[in-house]
N, C-alpha and C positions, 0 to 999 in steps of 0.2 A: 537373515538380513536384520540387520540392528534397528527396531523402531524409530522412527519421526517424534522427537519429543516436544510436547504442545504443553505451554501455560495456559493453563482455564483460569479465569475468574468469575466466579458467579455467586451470588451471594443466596438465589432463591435453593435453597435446600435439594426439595424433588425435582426442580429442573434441572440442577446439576449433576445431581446422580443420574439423571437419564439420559444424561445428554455425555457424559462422563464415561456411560456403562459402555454407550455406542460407542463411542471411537476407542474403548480401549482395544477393540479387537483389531485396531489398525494401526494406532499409536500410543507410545507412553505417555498417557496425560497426567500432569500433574493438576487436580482442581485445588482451589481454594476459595472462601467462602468470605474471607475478607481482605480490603485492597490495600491496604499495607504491607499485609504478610502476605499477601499474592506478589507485590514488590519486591520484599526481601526475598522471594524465592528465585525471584529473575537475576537479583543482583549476584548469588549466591552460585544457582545450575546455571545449566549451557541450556537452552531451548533452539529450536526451527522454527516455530510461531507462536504466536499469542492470541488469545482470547478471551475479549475483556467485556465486563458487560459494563455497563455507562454508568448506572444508579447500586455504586458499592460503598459499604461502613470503612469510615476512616479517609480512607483514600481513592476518592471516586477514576470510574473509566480514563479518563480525560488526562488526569492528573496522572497517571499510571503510565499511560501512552507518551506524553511529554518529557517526564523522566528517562522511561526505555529510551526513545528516538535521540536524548543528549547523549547517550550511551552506547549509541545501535541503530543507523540507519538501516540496514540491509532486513532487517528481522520483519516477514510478514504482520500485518498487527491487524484482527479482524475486531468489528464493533456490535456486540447485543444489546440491542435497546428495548424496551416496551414503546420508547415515545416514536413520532411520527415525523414528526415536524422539520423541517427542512433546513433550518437552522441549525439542528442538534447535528444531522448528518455532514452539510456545509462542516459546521466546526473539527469534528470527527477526522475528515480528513484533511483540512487545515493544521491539523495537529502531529498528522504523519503517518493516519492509519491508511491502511491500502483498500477496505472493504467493509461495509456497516448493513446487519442484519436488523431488521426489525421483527421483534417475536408477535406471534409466535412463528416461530420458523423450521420447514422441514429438517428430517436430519439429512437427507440427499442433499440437496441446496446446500447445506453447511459443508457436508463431506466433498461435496463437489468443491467448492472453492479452495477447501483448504490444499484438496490433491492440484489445483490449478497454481497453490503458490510453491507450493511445493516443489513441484516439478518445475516451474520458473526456476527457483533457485538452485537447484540442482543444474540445470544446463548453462546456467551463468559462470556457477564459479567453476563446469567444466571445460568451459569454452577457452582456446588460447588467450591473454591479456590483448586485448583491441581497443586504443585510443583515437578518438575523434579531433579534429582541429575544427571549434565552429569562431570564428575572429580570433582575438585574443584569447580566449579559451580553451581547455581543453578539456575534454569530457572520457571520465574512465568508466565506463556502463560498468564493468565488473567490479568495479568499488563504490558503485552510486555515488559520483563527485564531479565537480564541474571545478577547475582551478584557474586563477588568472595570476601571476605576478607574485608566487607560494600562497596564493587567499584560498583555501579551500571552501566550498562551498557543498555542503551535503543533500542529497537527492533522498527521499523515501525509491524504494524496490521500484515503483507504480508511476512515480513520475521518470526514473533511468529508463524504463522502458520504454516511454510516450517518447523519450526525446532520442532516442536510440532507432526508432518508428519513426519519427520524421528525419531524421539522419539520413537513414535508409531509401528515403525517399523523398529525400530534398526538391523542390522547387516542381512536387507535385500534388493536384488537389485529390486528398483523401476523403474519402466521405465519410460522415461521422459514424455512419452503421458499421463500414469496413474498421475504422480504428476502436470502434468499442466491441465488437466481433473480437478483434487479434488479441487487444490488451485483457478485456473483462469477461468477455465467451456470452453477450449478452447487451441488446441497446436497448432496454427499458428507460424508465423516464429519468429515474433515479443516479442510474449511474450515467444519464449524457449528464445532467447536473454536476456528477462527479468530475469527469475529462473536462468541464469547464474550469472551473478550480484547480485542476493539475495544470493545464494550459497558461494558465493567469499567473500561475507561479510562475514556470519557466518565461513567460515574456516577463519577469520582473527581475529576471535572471540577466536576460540578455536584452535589457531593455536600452542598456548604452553600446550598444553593438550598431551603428547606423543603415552597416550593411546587411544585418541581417533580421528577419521579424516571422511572426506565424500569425498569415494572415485569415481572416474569415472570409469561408466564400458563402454567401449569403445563400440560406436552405438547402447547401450543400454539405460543406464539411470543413477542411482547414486548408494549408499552404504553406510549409517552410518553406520563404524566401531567401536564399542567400545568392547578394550578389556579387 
């Protein structure tokens, strides 16, 4: 079976090598050590996922991330940080990424994730082509797109699947442990933070939709409305 090919970037030396050593017995990693030429190598190969560390020479995480996503919606994109701060993560996936690790970080936890987008991807683009009608919209989960009137509008992997989850389950209150369980395999504090932010986008999506909205059910969890 043909390896999972994964873009590292990392600029710390011995962290990369060991972290590099690890997954290569599972997939072909290509590392690099600066963000520029971590870029050109994306613009260049064919990758399955990314991983970027946030504080790189040249051309930092962030900046890496915003380029791929003008390029590439569907491509998982995970984030290594040293920093903490809630902000840094807010922006992270603001920017398109699906997942942000703060170091130092196991290699199980990493491996875990990456098999978790992996496998997303995999049963998406094997799945038959299935289009949604939510108002004037249409939403194609297998191309991460929401279109109104030829306006295409691009989804990261992480939000098709949130709005493809309340699709599925229209005009029912989910609770937020059940939709971070399905989407993330996990409701820690960090990532309900995360499903806030994905949320905020899609109500900015369909924010002129009159008849339809995601609403909050107070210490609960959500509500796609569609009437």
């Amino acid at each position: 079976m043909t390896k999972k090919k994964i873009l590292y970037v990392e600029d710390d030396e011995s962290l990369g090598f060991l972290t590099a050593d690890s997954l290569e017995s599972q997939y072909d990693v290509s590392h690099y050590t600066n963000g520029k030429v971590g870029f050109e190598a994306f613009i260049k190969g064919e990758f399955d996922l990314c991983i970027l560390d946030v504080m790189l020479p040249e051309m930092d995480g962030f900046e890496i991330a915003t380029e791929i996503r003008k390029r590439n919606q569907a491509i998982p994109i995970i984030f290594l940080s040293a920093k903490t701060m809630k902000e840094d993560r807010i922006k992270g996936l603001k920017l398109g990424a699906d997942d942000y690790l703060v170091k130092p970080y196991s290699m199980e936890e990493l491996t875990l994730k990456i098999e978790v987008f992996l496998n997303r991807s995999q049963k998406t683009s094997s799945k038959a082509i299935e289009t949604y009608q939510i108002g004037s919209f249409e939403f194609d989960p297998s191309n991460y797109c929401v279109s109104k009137d030829k306006e295409v509008t691009n989804l990261t992997e992480r939000e098709a699947a949130l709005l493809k989850f309340f699709l599925d389950n229209k005009n029912t209150v989910l609770k937020r442990e059940r939709i971070l369980m399905e989407l993330w395999g996990t409701d820690d504090y960090f990532v309900g933070r995360s499903l806030d932010v994905f949320i905020s986008r899609l109500r900015k999506i369909l924010k002129d939709e009159t008849n339809i909205r995601i609403e909050n059910i107070p210490r609960v969890g959500f509500k796609l409305v569609i009437e």
